[in-house]
N, C-alpha and C positions, 0 to 999 in steps of 0.2 A: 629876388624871387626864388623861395625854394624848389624841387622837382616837382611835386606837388601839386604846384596853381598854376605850373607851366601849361599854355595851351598846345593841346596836342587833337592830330587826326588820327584816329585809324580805321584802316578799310578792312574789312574781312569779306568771304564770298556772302554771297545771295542766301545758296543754300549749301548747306556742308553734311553729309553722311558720312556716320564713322560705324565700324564695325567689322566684325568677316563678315563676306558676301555682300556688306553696301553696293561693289561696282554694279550689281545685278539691279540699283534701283536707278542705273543714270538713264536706264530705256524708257521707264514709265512718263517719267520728268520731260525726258522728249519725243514723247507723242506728238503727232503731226508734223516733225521733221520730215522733214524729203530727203533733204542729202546730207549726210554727217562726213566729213574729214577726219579721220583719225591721224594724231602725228604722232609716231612712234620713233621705235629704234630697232634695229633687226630682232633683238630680244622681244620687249616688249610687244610687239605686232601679236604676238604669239595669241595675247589677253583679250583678243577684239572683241573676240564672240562671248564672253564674259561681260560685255558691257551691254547687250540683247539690245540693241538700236536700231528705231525702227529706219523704215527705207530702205535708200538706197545707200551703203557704204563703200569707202571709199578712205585707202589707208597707204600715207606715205611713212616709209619706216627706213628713211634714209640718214637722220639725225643722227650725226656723233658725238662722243664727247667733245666737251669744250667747245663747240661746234663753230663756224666762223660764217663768214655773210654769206659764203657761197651757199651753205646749205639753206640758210635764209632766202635766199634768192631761188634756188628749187623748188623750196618749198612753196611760197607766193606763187612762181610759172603754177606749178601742180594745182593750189588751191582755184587758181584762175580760167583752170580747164571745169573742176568739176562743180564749179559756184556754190560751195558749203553755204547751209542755212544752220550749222553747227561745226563749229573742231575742239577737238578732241584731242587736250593732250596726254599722253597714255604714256608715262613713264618716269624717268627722274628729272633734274630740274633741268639740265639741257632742252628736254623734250618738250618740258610744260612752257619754259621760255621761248622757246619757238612758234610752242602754239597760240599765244599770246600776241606775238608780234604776227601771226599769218591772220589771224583773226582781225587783227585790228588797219593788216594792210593792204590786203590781197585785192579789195573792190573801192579802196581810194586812191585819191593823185599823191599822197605822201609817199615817202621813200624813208629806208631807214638813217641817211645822213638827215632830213627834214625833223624827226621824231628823237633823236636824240640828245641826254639831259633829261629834265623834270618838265611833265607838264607838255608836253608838242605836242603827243598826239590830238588831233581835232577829235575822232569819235570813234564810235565800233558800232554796226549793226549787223555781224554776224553774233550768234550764242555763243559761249565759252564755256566750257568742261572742264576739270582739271581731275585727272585722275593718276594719283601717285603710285609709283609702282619701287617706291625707296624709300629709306625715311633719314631724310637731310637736311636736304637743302631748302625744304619749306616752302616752295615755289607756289603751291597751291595754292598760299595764304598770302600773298602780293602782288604786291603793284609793279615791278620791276622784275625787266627782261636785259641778259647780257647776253652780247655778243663779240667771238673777237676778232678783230680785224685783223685779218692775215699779213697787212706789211707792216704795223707798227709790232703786232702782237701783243697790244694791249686789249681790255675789255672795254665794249663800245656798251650803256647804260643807258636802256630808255624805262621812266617813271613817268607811270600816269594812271589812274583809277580807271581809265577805260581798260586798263591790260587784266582787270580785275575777273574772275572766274564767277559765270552764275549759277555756276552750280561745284561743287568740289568730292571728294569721295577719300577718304581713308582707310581700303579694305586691307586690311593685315593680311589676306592670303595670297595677296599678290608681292609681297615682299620675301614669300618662303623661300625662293629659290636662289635670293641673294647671298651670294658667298660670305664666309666667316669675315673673311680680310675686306671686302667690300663692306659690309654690314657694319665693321669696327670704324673703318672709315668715316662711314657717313653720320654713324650715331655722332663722332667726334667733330663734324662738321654741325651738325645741329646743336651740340653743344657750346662750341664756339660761336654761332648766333647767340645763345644766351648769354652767355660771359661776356661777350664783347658789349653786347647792348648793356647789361647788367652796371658794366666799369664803364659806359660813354662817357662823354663830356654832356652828350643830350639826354641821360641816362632822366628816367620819366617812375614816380612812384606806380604809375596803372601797368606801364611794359616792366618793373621790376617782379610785378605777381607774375607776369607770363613770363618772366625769365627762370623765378623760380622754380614754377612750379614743373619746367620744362628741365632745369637740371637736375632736379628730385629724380622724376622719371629715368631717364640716361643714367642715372647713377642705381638705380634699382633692376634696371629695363635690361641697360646694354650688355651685359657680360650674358645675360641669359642668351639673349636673340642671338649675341654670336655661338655660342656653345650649342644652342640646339635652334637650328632657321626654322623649324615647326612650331615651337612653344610660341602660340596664337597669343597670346596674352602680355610677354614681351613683347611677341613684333608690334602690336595695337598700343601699350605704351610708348614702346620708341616711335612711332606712328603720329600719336599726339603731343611728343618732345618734338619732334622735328615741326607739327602745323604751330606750336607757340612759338617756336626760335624764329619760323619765317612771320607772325604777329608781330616781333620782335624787329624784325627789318624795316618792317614799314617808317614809324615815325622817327626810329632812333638810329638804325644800320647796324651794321659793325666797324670796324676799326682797325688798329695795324695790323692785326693776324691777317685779315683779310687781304688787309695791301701787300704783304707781303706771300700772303698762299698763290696771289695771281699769277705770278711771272713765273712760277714754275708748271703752274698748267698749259699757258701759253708758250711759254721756252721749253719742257720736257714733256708736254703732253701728259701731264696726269692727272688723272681724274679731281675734281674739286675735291670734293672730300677728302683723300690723301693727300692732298697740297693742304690743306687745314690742316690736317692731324699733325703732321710734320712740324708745323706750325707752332701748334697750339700752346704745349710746355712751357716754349722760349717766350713768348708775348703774354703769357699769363705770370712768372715771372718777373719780367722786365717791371710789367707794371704794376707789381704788388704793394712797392714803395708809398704809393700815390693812394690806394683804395686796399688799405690792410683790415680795415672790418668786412667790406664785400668779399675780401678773397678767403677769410676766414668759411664767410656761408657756402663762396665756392667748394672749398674743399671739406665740407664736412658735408656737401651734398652728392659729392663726388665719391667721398671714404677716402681723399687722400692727406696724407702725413702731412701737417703746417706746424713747423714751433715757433712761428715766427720771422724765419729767415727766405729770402728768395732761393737758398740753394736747398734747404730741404723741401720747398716747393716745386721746384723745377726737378725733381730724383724722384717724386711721387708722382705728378703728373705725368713726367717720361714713360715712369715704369706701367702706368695706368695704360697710356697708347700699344706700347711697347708690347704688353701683356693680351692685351687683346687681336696681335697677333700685324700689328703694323710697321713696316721698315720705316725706321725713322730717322736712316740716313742718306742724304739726297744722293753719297756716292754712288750709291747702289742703286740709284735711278738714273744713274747716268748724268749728273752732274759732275760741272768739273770747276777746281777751284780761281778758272782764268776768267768762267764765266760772271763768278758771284759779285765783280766789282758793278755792271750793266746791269743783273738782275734786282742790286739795291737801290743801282739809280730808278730807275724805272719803280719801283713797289713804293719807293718815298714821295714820284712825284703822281702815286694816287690821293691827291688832297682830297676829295672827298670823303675817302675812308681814312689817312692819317692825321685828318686835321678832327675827328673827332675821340684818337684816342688819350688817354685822359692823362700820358704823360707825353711830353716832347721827346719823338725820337729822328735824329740824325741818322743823314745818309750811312755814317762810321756803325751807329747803331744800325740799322739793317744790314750793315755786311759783316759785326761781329755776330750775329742770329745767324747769318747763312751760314758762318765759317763755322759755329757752335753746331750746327746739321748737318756739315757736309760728313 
């Protein structure tokens, strides 16, 4: 069976607004609401009144990064006080992944151990919003919510069409404010959704256009958005690079970058995005051997340097991150090299995401990638 005739799902929102000033249309959409939840993050909170919703509001903006069940479990107490007929997640993909699972759990008898995996949630009857205030992680446009649990430190993954958004918003001016180094980050995080889908093992001809057409953009888009956080028309392309990488997750995922970005979110606390970037070089790379026409189209829609070889692909890549203003060495996040034998273990035995990258790599191989970054 070629990619082609493979049967594939995907889910996208109900309704999706893109543009400046879209947030201003999510009030209309819910007319006759009574009570909206907004789930933010100290930042984002800021955007409420930009979203003109009607009623009665109501906004928890306690969500951190990487966030783990405790805040999950706030947020639910919270949601259960003020019985939302709408939430609202109002920021980057932490924030939408939260408000995804508060939606779908706040006013049933499941629990997030009941719901996690593919498929558990039984239903959702509160509304769903998703409104992006980064352009990454693609949360908007999926079906999957992570969270991590604070004694293993891994990420706990719930998939189900009910965590799906009925409405979604990509308004570029809610992104201006995101820092150069944030900004670089995240674009290379939404990047790596394409690439990794692009090189799957489940890699699909219909997710390869939305892979495409999402590395075109990042490769046009991102250098701008970082160098000037106002230029509307960058941040609205990287905007709609980041809603195709998260198309991109649904039916196909990502793969070792991914498995390997986790453990340093969860072990060093840094942001998703930067634990990708970091990432991204060494696994694009690694796996060039195995898919050298895809990584051709990679890099010529990236603008970087390929003669064929993994080492002048991985010196173009690097300097690509590098350039756009990202520290790319985990020392300097306060890694250390006693940790990286545990942090391989652990990122190899994400089979979900290594069992779909499209060459075999061993524990030895995830700890010479950490030791190549440290």
């Amino acid at each position: 069976m070629s990619a082609i005739d493979k049967p594939i799902t995907i889910h996208q929102p109900k309704r999706l607004e893109v543009g400046a000033g879209a947030s201003a249309r999510l009030g209309s959409w819910a007319a006759g609401v009574e009570r909206s939840l907004v789930i933010a993050d100290q930042h984002t909170a800021s955007y409420a009144d930009a979203l003109e919703l009607p009623g009665n509001v109501t906004i928890f903006a306690d969500v951190t990064p990487e966030p783990d069940t405790s805040v999950l479990e706030r947020a639910i107490a919270f949601a259960r006080e003020c019985r939302p007929d709408l939430v609202v997640g109002l920021g980057g993909g932490s924030v939408m992944d939260i408000a995804k699972l508060v939606a779908a759990l706040w006013d049933g008898e499941q629990a997030l151990k009941d719901v996690a995996g593919p498929n558990r949630v039984q239903g959702r009857r509160t509304l769903l919003a998703q409104v992006a205030t980064t352009a990454g992680t693609g949360s908007e446009a999926g079906i999957r919510a992570l969270v991590t649990d604070p004694d293993s430190k891994s990420k706990i993954a719930v998939e189900s069409p009910y965590l799906l958004a009925d409405f979604a918003v990509l308004d570029p001016v809610l992104t201006y404010s995101v820092p150069p180094a944030v900004t670089a980050a995240n674009g290379i995080d939404a990047m790596a959704h394409c690439v990794e889908a692009f090189t799957n093992i489940n890699a699909h001809d219909l997710i390869d256009g939305y892979a495409r057409m999402g590395m075109s953009l990042i490769g046009k888009y991102l250098p701008r958005a970082v160098a000037d956080g106002q230029d509307t028309e960058a941040r609205a392309g990287m905007m709609l690079a980041s809603y195709y990488g998260g198309i991109c997750l649904g039916p196909v995922n990502t793969a070792a970058g991914h498995a390997l970005a986790y453990p340093l979110g969860t072990r060093l606390s840094l942001p998703h995005g930067l634990s990708n970037a970091i990432i991204f070089p060494h696994v694009l790379a690694f796996n060039e051997s195995v898919h050298s026409e895809k990584t051709r189209e990679i890099a010529g829609a990236l603008g970087l340097h390929f003669d064929g070889s993994a080492g002048s692909l991985f010196d173009s890549a690097y300097a690509f991150c590098r350039d756009l203003g990202v520290e790319m060495q985990l020392a300097k996040h306060g890694a250390q090299e006693e940790d990286l034998s545990t942090w391989a273990e652990e990122a190899h035995g994400i089979r979900r995401l290594m069992d779909n990258n499209p060459r075999d790599m061993t524990v030895d191989d995830v700890l010479a990638i950490y030791r190549a970054a440290l």
